[in-house]
C-alpha positions, 0 to 999 in steps of 0.5 A, a space after each residue: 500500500 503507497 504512503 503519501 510523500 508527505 508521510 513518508 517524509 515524516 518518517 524520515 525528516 525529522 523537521 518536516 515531522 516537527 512540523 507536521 505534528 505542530 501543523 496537527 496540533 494547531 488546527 485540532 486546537 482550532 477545531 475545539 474552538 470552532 466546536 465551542 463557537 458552535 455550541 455557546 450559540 446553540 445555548 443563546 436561544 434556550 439562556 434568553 427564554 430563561 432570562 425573560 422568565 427571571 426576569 419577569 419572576 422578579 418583577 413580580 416580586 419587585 427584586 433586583 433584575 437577575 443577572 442575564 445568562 445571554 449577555 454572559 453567552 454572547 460575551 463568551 462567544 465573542 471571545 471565543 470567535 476571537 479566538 478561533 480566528 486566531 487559531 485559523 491564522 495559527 492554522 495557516 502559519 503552521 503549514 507555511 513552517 512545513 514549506 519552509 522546513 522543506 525548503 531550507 532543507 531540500 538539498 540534502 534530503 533530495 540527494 538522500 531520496 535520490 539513493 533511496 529512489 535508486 534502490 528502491 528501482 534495483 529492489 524492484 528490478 530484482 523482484 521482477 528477475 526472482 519472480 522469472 526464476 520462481 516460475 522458473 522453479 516452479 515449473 521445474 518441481 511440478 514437471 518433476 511430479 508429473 515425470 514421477 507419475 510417468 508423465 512426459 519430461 515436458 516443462 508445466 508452464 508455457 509462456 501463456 499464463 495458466 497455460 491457455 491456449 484460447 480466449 476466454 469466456 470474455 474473449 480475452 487472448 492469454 497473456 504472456 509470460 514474457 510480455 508481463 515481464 517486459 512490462 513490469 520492466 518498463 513501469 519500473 523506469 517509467 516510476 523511477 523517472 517520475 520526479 519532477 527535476 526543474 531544481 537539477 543544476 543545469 548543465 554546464 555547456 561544454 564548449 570543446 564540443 562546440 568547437 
């Protein structure tokens, strides 16, 4: 299963994890604030029906008016907005410090990604060889039985996969073996030549050659 880059990255960077983490920590900070926003207005509505009812209890008793639960609620609302808005900045400056990090550090890690790349391409590479010769074997071991049991002494695998001769039910042709692995060859290149390459130095123009 792939990893984002960013992820991975993680993994491997330090600085980029760091940040990541503050990233994280940022905005879940400015999701309880935007939580709290919503759940002080949801109150408001309920806290003024109780305000009138006090109040109107104290008149009838000619007290002193309560103090109002709304008026407290908005207050803390505007607070807490307040706050919220400054997270949502925070938010934003977080993730700037992630680009930042990566900036000040590509060079290193984009030759250190560079190797990994290109073992991870010969690792691939080598699993595509192993899989030819564990077919290979496997062809070897089931011709084996089969002459075992007085069978013929031919190989048990063709190069169609699963040994077809015709299409399928679907109408598809067989697939080769041979083909496969071509393929799976020309994908491995097509991967490892995937990464963007504009921040490669640029060539140095050889003037001995335009002579």
């Amino acid at each position: 299963m792939s990893i984002a880059p960013q992820d991975l990255a993680a993994s491997r960077f330090k600085p980029v994890r760091q940040a990541l983490e503050r990233a994280d920590k940022t905005e879940a900070r400015r999701a309880e604030s935007v939580a709290r926003v919503e759940e002080i207005r949801g109150q408001i509505g309920e806290a003024e029906r109780r305000d009138r009812e006090a109040l109107g209890l104290a008149l009838v008793d000619r007290k002193a008016e309560p103090a109002s639960e709304a008026a407290r609620l908005r207050a803390e609302l505007a607070d807490e907005e307040r706050r919220a808005e400054a997270l949502a900045l925070a938010v934003d400056r977080a993730r700037d410090q992630v680009s930042e990090v990566v900036v000040e550090h590509r060079g290193a890690w984009r030759r250190d990604a560079m190797k990994d790349l290109a073992r991870a391409h010969n690792r691939y590479a080598a699993a595509i060889a192993e899989l030819e010769v564990a077919r290979d074997a496997l062809s070897d071991e089931a011709a084996l039985v089969a002459w075992l049991d007085g069978g013929p002494g031919a190989s048990a695998a063709s190069d169609p996969l699963g040994g077809r001769t015709g299409h399928d039910a679907q109408g598809r042709a067989p697939m080769s073996f041979t083909l496969v692995l071509e393929e799976l060859r020309r994908d491995g290149e097509a991967i490892v030549t995937f990464p963007v390459t504009r921040d490669d130095p640029a060539e140095e123009p050889r003037l001995e050659l335009a002579w």
